[in-house]
C-alpha positions in Angstrom: 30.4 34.8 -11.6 27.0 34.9 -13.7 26.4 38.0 -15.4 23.1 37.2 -17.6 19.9 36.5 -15.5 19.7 32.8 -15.8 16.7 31.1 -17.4 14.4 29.0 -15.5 14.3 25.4 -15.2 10.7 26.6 -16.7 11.7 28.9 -19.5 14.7 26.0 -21.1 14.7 22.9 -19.2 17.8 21.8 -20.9 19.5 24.9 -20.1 18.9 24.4 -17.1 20.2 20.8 -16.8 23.3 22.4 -18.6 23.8 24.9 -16.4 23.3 23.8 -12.9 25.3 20.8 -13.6 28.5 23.2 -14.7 27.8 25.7 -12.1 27.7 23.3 -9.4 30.8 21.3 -10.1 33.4 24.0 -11.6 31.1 27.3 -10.6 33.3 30.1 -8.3 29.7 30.5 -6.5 29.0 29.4 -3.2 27.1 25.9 -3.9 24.1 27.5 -1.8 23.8 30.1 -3.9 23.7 28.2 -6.9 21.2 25.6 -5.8 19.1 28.6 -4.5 18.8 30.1 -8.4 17.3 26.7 -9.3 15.5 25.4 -6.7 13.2 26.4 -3.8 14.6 26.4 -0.3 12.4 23.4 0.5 13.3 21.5 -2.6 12.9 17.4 -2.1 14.9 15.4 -4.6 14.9 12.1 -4.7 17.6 9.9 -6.9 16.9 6.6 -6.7 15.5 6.6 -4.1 17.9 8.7 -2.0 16.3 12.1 -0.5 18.2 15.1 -0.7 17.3 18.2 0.7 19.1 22.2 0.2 21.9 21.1 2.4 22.8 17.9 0.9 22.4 19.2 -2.2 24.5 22.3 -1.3 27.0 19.9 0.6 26.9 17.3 -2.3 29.0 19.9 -4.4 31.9 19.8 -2.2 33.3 16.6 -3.1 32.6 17.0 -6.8 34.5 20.0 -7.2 37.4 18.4 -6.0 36.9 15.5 -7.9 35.7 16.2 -11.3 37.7 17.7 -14.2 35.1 17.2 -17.0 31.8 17.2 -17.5 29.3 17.1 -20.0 25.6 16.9 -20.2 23.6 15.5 -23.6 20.2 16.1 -23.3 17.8 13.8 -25.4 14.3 14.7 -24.8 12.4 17.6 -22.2 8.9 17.9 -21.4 7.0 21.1 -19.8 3.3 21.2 -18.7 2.5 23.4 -16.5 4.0 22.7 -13.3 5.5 19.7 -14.6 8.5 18.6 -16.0 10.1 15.7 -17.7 14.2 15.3 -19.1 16.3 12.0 -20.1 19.9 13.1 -20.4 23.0 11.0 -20.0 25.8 13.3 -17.7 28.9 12.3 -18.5 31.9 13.0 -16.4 35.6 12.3 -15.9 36.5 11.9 -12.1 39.9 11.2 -11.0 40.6 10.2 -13.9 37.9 7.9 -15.0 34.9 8.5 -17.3 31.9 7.8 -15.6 28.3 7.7 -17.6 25.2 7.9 -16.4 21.5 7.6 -17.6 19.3 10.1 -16.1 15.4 10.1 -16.2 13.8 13.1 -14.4 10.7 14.2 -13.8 10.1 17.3 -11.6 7.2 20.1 -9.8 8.0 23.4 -10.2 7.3 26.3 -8.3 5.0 29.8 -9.2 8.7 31.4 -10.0 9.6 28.3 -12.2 12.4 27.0 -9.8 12.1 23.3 -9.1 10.7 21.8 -5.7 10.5 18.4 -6.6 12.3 16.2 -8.2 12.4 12.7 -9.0 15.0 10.6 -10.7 16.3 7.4 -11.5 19.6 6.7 -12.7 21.7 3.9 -14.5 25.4 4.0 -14.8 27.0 2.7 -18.0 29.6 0.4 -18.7 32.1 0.9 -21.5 30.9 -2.3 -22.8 27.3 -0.4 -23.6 28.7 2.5 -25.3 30.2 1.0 -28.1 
């Protein structure tokens, strides 16, 4: 359970792709809970084309906590303007057993209270053969 009042996706971008990443796959919290610090109740993310709303979101974090032991986030570069924002990260995780990496390029409205409403991503997953 949290105990500090957690930053913004507007006060540390990167934080908050730290955070919400960790909370949502090993967190104690109800997943709704934890989406709801971050994001607006109407929040539309789209990854890749793939719309996700609260409760696919909040449902999405099922599955990953039963299937994820690690998981790491390396944040290269994060951009906020106003009620925009910009991050290229690479998550990298180890489910069931298997290390999979993937390139993440986000850009994102926020709201007034500095939770996201909108995001937009595009991902690349990538093979052993490119991390060398």
């Amino acid at each position: 359970m949290r105990t500090e009042t957690p930053s913004t996706p507007r006060d540390d971008l990167a934080d908050y792709l730290r955070s919400y990443v960790q909370e949502m796959a090993f967190g104690d919290e109800d997943p709704g809970v934890v989406t709801d610090r971050y994001h607006t109740p109407d929040i539309a993310w789209y990854s890749d084309g793939l719309q996700l709303d609260r409760e696919r979101l909040t449902a999405h974090a099922r599955p990953v906590r039963r299937t994820v032991t690690q998981c790491e986030v390396d944040v290269h570069d994060t951009l906020v303007c106003g009620d925009q924002v910009a991050a290229r990260y690479t998550l990298i995780a180890l489910a069931r057993g298997r290390p999979v990496v993937t390139e993440i390029h986000m850009f994102g409205r926020l709201a007034p209270d500095g939770r996201l409403r909108r995001i937009d991503q595009l991902t690349r997953i990538v093979g052993a053969e490119e991390r060398r």
